[in-house]
Structure formats: C-alpha cells, structure tokens
Residue, then its C-alpha position, 0 to 999 in steps of 0.5 A: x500500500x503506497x502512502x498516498x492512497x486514495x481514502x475511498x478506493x485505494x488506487x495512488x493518488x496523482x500529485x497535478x497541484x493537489x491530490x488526485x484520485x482518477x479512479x474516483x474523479x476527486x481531489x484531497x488536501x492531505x492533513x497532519x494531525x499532532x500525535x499528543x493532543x489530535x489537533x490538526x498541524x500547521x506545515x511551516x516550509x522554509x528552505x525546502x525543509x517542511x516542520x510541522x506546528x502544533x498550535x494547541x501543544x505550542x511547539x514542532x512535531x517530528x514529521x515521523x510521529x504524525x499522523x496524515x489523512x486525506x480529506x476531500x476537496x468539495 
C-alpha cells in the first residue's frame, strides 16, 4: 500500500497541484494531525525543509510521529 492512497478506493493518488484520485474523479488536501493532543498541524516550509506546528501543544512535531489523512476537496 503506497502512502498516498486514495481514502475511498485505494488506487495512488496523482500529485497535478493537489491530490488526485482518477479512479474516483476527486481531489484531497492531505492533513497532519499532532500525535499528543489530535489537533490538526500547521506545515511551516522554509528552505525546502517542511516542520510541522502544533498550535494547541505550542511547539514542532517530528514529521515521523504524525499522523496524515486525506480529506476531500468539495
């Protein structure tokens, strides 16, 4: 399984700006969410390095310990 499946049907999604399933004819945005308190993250990219901030914990969270999801764009 690839990590950029698509949510409904798990064919890979294309990459064409935004996330893409052709199978489902949808787009996603993918999502990361703070492994301590769930909130959603802010992706902060600088430099080409993307970090990702949790607004309710106050601090930057380790890209490894998150958890994506992809959400539709409606």
């Amino acid at each position: 399984m690839n990590e950029n499946d698509c949510p409904s049907c798990n064919q890979a999604l294309e990459w064409t700006g935004q996330y893409h399933c052709t199978a489902c004819q949808r787009d996603y945005k993918k999502v990361g969410f703070c492994p301590d308190c769930h909130a959603e993250l802010e992706k902060l990219q600088a430099c080409g390095a993307a970090n990702y901030f949790c607004s309710s914990c106050n601090e930057l969270k380790s890209k490894s310990r998150l958890k994506f999801e992809f959400q539709p764009l409606d």
